[in-house]
C-alpha positions in Angstrom: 88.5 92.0 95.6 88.4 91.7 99.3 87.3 94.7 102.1 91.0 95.3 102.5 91.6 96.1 98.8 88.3 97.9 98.3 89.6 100.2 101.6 92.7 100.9 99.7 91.1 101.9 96.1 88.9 103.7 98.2 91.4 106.0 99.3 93.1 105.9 95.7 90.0 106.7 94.4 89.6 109.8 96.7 93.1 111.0 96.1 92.5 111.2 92.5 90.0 113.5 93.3 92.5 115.7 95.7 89.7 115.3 98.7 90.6 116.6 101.8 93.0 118.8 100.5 92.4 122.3 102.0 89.3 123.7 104.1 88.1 127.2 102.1 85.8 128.7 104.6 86.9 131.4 106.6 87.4 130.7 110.4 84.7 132.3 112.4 85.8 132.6 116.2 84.1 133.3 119.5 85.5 134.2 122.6 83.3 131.4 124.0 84.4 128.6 122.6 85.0 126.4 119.3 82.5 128.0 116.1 82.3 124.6 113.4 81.0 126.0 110.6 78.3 123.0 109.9 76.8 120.6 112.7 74.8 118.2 111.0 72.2 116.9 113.8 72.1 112.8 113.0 74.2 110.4 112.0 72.4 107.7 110.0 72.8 107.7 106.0 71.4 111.2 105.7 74.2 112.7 108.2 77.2 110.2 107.1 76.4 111.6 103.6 75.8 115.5 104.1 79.3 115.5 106.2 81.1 113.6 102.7 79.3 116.4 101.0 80.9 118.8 102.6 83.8 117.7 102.8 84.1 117.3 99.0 82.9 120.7 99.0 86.0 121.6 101.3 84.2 122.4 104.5 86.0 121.0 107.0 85.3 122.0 110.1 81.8 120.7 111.1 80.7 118.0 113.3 78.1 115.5 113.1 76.4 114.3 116.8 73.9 111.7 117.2 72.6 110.2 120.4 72.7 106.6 119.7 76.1 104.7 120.5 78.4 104.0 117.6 76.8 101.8 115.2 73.3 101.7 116.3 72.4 105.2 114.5 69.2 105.5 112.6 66.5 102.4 112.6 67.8 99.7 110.9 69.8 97.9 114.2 67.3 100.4 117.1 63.3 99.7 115.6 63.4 98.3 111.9 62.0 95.1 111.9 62.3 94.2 107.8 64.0 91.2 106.9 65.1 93.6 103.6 65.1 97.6 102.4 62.1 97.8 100.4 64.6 100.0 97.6 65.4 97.8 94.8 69.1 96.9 95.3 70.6 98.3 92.0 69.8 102.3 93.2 72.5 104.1 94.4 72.4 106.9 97.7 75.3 108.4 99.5 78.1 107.5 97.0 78.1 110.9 95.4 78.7 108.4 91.9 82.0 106.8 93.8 81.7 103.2 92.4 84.0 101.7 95.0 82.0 103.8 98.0 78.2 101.8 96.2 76.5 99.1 98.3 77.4 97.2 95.6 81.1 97.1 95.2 81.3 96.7 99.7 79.0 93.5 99.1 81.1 92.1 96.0 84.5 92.8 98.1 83.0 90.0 100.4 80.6 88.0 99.1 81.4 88.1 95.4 79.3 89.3 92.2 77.6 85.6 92.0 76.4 86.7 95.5 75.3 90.2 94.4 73.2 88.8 91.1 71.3 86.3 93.9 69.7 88.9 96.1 66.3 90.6 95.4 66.8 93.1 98.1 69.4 94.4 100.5 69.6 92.7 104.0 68.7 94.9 106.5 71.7 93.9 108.7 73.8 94.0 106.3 73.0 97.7 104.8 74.0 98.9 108.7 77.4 97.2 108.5 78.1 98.9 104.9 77.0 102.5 106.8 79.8 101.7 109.6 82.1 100.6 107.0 80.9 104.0 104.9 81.8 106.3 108.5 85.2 104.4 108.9 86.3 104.5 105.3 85.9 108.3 104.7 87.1 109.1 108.6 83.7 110.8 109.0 83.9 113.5 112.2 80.6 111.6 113.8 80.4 112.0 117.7 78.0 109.3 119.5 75.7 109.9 122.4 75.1 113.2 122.0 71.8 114.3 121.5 70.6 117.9 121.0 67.9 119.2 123.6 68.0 122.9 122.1 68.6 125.4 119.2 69.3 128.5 120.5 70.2 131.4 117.7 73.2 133.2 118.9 74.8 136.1 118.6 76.5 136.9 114.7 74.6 134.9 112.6 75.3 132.2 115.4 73.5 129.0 116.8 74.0 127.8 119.8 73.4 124.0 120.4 72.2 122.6 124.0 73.5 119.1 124.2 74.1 116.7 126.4 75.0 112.9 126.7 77.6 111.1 127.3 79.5 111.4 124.3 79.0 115.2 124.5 82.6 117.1 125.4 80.6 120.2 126.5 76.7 121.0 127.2 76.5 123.6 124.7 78.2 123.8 120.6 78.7 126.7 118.5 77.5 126.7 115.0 77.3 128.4 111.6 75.1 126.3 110.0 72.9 123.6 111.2 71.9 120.4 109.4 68.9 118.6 110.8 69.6 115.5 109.5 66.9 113.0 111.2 64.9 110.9 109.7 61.7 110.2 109.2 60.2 111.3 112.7 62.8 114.5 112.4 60.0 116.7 111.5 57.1 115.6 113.8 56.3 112.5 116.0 55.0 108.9 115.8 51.5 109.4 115.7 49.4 107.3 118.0 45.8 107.5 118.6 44.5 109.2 121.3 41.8 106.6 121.8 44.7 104.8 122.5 47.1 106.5 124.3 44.5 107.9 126.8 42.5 104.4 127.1 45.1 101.8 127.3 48.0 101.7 129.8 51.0 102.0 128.6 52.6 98.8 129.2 50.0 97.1 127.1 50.9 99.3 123.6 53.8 100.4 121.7 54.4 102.2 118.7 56.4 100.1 115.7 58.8 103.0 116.3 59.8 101.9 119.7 61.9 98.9 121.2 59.3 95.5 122.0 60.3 92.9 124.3 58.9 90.6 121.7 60.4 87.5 124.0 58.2 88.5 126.5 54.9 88.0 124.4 56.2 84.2 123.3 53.1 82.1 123.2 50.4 85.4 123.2 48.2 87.0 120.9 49.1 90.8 119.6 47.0 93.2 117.5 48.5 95.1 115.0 47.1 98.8 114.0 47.8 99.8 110.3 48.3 98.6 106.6 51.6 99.8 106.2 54.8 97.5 105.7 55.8 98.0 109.1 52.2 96.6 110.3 53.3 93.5 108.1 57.3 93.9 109.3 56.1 93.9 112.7 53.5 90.6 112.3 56.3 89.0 110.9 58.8 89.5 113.8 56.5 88.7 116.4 55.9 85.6 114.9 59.2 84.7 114.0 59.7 85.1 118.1 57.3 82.5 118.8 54.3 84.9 119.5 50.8 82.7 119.3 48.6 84.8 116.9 49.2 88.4 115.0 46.2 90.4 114.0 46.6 92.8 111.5 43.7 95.4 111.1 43.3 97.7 108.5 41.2 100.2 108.2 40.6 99.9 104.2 38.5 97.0 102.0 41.4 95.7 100.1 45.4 96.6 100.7 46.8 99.2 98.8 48.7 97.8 95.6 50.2 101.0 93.8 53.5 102.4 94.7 53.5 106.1 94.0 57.5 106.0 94.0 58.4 103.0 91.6 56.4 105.7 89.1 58.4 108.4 90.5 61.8 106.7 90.3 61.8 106.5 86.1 59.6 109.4 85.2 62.2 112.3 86.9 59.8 113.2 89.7 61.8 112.6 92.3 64.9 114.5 90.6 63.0 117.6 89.3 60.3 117.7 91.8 61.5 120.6 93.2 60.6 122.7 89.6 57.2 122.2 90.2 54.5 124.6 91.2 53.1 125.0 94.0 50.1 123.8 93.2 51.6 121.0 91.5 53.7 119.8 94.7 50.9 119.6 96.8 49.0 117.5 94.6 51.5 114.8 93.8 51.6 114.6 97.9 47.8 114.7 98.4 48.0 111.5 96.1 51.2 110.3 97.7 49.3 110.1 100.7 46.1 109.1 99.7 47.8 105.9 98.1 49.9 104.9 100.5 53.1 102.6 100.0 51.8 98.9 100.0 53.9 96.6 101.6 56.4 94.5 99.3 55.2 91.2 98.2 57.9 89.1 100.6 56.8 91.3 103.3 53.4 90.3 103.2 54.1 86.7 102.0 56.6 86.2 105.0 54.1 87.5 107.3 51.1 85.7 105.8 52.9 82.0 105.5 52.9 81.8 109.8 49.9 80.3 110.5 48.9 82.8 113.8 48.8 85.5 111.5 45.5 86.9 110.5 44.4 89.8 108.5 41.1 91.8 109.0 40.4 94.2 106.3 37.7 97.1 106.4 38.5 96.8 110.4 38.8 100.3 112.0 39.9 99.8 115.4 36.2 102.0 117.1 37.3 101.5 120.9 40.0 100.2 122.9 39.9 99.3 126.7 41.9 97.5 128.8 40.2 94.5 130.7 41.9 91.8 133.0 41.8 89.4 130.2 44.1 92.0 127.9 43.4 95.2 125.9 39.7 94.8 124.0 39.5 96.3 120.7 36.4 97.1 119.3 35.7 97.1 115.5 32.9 96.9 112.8 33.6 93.0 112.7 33.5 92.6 116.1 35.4 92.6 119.5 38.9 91.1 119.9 40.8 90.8 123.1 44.8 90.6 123.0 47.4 90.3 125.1 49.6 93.4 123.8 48.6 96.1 121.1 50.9 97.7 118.4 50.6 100.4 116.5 51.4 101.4 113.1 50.1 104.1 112.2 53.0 106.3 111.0 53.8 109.6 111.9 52.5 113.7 112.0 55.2 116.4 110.6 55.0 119.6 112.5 57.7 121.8 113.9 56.0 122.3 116.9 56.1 118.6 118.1 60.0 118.8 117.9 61.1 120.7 121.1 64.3 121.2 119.6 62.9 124.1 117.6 60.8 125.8 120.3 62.7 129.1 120.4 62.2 129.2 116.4 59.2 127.1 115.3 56.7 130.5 116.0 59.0 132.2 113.1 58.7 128.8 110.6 56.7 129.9 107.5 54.1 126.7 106.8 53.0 125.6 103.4 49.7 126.2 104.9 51.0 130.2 105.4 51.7 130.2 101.1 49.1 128.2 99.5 45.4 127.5 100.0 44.7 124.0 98.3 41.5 123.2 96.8 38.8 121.9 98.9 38.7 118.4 97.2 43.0 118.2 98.2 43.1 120.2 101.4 45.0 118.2 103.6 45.8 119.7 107.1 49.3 117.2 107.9 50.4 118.9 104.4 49.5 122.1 105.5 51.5 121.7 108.8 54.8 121.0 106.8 57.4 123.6 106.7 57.7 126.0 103.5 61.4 125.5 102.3 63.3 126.4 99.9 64.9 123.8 97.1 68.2 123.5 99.1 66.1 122.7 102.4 66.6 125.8 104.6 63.8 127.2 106.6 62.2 130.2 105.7 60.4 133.0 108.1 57.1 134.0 108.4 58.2 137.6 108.2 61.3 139.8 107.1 61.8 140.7 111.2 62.4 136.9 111.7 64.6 135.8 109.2 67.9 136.2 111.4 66.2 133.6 113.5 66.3 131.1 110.7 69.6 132.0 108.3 71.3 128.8 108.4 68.9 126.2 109.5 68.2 123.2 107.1 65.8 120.2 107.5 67.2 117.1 105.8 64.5 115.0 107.3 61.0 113.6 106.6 59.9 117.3 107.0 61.0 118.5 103.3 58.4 116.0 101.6 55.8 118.6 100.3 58.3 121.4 99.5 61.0 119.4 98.2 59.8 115.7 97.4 60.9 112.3 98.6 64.7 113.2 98.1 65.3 113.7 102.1 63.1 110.6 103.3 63.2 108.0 100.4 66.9 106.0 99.2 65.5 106.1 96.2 65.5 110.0 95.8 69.1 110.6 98.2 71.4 110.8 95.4 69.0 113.7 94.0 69.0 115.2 96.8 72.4 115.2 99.1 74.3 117.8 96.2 70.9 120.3 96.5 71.3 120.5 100.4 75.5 120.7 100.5 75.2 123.0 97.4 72.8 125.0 99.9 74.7 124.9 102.9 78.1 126.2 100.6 76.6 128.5 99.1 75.0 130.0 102.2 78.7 129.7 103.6 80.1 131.6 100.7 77.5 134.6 100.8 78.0 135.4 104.5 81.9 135.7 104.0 81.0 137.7 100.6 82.4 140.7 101.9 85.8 139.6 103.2 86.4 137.1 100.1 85.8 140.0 97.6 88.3 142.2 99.6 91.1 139.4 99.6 90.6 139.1 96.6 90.5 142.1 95.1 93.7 143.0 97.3 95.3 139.7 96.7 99.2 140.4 95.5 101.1 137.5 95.7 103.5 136.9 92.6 103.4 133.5 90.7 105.5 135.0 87.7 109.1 134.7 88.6 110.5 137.9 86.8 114.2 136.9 87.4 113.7 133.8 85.2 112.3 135.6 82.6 115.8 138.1 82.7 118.1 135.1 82.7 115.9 134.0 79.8 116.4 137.2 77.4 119.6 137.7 78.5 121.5 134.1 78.7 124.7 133.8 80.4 127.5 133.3 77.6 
């Protein structure tokens, strides 16, 4: 089958199911402008897939804005530096259990089953060009270069958005229902060190999550903070771009080797995670983060195989000042001088890093507001993580300020403790995606609960032609 023919089943496939047929949600207008009634905030696979939700769920009129240019949304073509997704191949995501709209049957259209039974892992490139191809396919209503600055709650059960960008047809959108579709840094920021951040310039660091002129370092030596894959992602790349030597410090005696989530994916934690107690959520996470992911074994075999690359176990970085012979790093094992520092030391979810939320983060209810964790699990970044409910809405603090927070939902790395790795992981997005669009409908359906009732309980339109039924029982002779 080639692209061409997949395209065309595609659409078959989705005319069987009569999608797109009708939009069911009562129009809700404004004399300022335009009301959708869902924008989902990001357009990466957690966006692209909310908006098919929808759609399927007949909620038409919603936008989805993200501030990158077409085809560059999310990491994998902006920061990610893995030569593969770490998610074993055969799992499926935003497919909604389409075959023809699976990973699997775009790769076979072009590269054949043999070629699909030959890979361990999905190219990284290549799982980008099946998200454009996932956008174009389904007609998705994505705008580029639009990035939201502001969420401002409006009048009627309103929110109004302050964009801008140049994709962006107005500097302000009306909304329903927001969708805070963004990623893994959606609910906080990349963390880095203060020891770092206010000791080293900033031209002599950068965060994995950022863009590296790695060109520029050709022939140097870089140190690498963390013992995560992307510390080992990161090595790799450099090295691959001709860099001299690649430090990796880590502040542990040996590398993690469990992976919480290939026991999650079998066991039905990641699909019924969100039955659990209380209790019992924030102790799978206090172990989720207390054994972190380890990197894969090609990661850290394609990083280890260059000989400048060098790993320095039970190596906290102590001090870091910059010389004019580079940026020296102090550690247990010693003092090391480098050309260029990176750091990989992941990321801190709080509400009140994201500046998008400043008019409503006061009113966010915490998981530190609901539940007191014993001492031996206490864990402050958990307690910092929003409180939500199983379909991913924010919840107040107080019955004064829910109107503040009707209709705002975090699809991002920020619904780990209350709702499990189904919002941050492709291994738990299938799970997942029907929760948060069942959410979001539902929600839709009880505000309009009033009016829907009194249509239909008013509703008179005839089906039954009586005037057949006559010429029935009384046939013309």
């Amino acid at each position: 089958m080639s692209l061409e023919a997949l395209n065309e089943q595609v659409k078959k496939d989705l005319a069987c199911l009569a999608f797109g047929k009708m939009n069911r949600v009562h129009p809700v207008k404004d004399s300022e402008r335009h009301v959708y009634d869902v924008i989902i905030v990001g357009g990466g696979q957690s966006g692209l897939g909310t908006a098919f939700g929808l759609l399927r769920e007949r909620i038409a009129n919603l936008l989805v804005i993200d501030e990158n240019p077409e085809g560059f949304e999310g990491p994998w073509e902006t920061y990610a530096r893995m030569v593969t997704l770490r998610t074993p191949k055969h799992l499926t995501s935003i497919d909604y259990g389409i075959p023809t709209l699976t990973f699997r049957s775009w790769w076979e259209a072009q590269y054949g089953t043999t070629a699909w039974e030959a890979i361990d892992k999905i190219p990284r490139g290549d799982w980008m060009a099946y998200l454009r191809w996932y956008r174009e396919v389904l007609q998705l209503p994505v705008r580029n270069e639009v990035q939201l600055k502001l969420i401002e709650p409006f009048d009627k059960g309103l929110y109004r958005l302050h964009v801008e960008g140049a994709g962006a047809f107005s500097n302000t959108l009306l909304a329903r229902k927001v969708v805070l579709a963004t990623g893994i840094q959606g609910g906080g920021e990349w963390h880095v060190p203060s020891f770092i951040s206010e000791k080293c310039p900033r031209h002599l660091y950068a965060h994995t999550s950022e863009p590296i002129d790695f060109h520029s370092l050709k022939g140097k030596t870089v140190g690498i903070l963390g013992g995560g894959a992307s510390a080992f992602d990161n090595a790799n790349f450099a090295l691959s771009s001709e860099v001299k030597e690649a430090h990796v410090f880590v502040r542990r005696k040996e590398l993690p080797r469990i992976n919480p989530i290939r026991k999650m994916e079998p066991s039905g934690l990641i699909e019924r995670y969100y039955c659990l107690e209380d209790s019992e959520k924030y102790a799978v996470m206090a172990h989720f983060f207390k054994n972190n992911q380890p990197p894969t074994n090609d990661t850290f075999g394609r990083a280890a195989s260059w000989p400048g690359f060098h790993l320095h176990l039970a190596a906290p970085w102590l001090k870091v000042e910059a010389t004019a012979e580079g940026v020296v790093v102090t550690t247990p094992q010693g003092k090391f001088t480098f050309d260029f520092i990176i750091v990989s030391t992941g990321l801190v979810t709080d509400p009140a890093l994201r500046p998008e939320l400043k008019l409503v983060e006061p009113h966010i209810l915490r998981w530190g507001d609901v539940y007191e964790a014993p001492a031996d699990l206490a864990n402050p970044q958990i307690d910092a993580h929003p409180y939500l409910t199983p379909g991913f809405a924010l919840q107040a603090r107080d019955e004064k300020s829910k109107h503040a927070l009707h209709g705002l939902f975090t699809f991002n790395y920020s619904a780990l403790i209350s709702c499990g790795i189904v919002a941050s992981a492709l291994s738990g997005m299938r799970f997942g995606l029907p929760r948060l669009v069942t959410a979001v409908a539902d929600q839709l359906f009880l505000d309009d609960k009033a009016a829907i009732l009194e249509s239909y309980f008013n509703f008179r339109d005839l089906e039954f032609n009586e005037n057949l039924a006559s010429a029935k029982k009384n046939p013309v002779t």
